[in-house]
N, C-alpha and C positions, 0 to 999 in steps of 0.2 A: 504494500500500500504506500502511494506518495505520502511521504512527509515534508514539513517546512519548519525551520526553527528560527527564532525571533525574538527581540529585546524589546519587552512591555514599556512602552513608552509614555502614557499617560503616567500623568503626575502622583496621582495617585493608587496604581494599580487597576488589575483589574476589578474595582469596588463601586457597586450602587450604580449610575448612568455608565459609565465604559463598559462594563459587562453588561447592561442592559443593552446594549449596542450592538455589543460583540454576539452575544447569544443570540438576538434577534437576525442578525446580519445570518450566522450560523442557520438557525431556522430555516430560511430562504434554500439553502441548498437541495442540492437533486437525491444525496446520495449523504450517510450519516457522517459528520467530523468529531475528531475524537479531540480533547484537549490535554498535554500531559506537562507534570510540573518537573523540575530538574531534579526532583525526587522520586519521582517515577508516578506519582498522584495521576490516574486520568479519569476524564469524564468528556460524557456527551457534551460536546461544545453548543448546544442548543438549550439545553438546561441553563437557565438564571441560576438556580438553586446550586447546582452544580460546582457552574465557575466562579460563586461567590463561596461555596465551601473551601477549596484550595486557596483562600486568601493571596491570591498573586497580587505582589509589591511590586512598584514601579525600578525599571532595573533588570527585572527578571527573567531568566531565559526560560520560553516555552515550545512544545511540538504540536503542530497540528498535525492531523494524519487524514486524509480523506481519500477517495479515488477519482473523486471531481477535484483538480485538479484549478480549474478556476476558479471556485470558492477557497479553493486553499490560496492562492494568491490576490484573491480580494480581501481576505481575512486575516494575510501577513500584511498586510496595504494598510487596513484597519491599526494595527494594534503595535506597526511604526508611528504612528502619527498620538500625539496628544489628545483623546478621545475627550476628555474634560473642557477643551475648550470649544469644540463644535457644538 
């Protein structure tokens, strides 16, 4: 399965709107994406619940995994960028 790894760049993590973002954006996909922490943590990257249980802090390295291939690159696109200020 493609994967993409990426340095969480909202300021405050993935926490409250970023993740609401992020899992929504998730949602949209054709095909399920997985989210995994540098501790090996994963979840359905479509769950709110989910990516707000792995508490990811801003800084922090993450794996998407999917087989849609261009939701994995809309969703690294996503979560370079400062999500808190959109």
């Amino acid at each position: 399965m493609p994967e993409r790894t990426v340095v969480v760049a909202s300021s405050v993590g993935l926490h409250a709107r970023p993740a609401a973002l992020f899992s929504q954006a998730a949602a949209q996909a054709t095909l399920p994406v997985t989210l995994t922490t540098a501790s090996g943590r994963t979840v359905n990257a479509a769950s709110i619940l989910g990516v707000l249980s792995l508490g990811i802090d801003h800084g922090e390295r993450v794996t998407l995994a999917s087989d849609d291939t261009a939701t994995l690159d809309a969703l690294v696109e996503m979560l370079e960028r400062d999500l808190d200020l959109e």
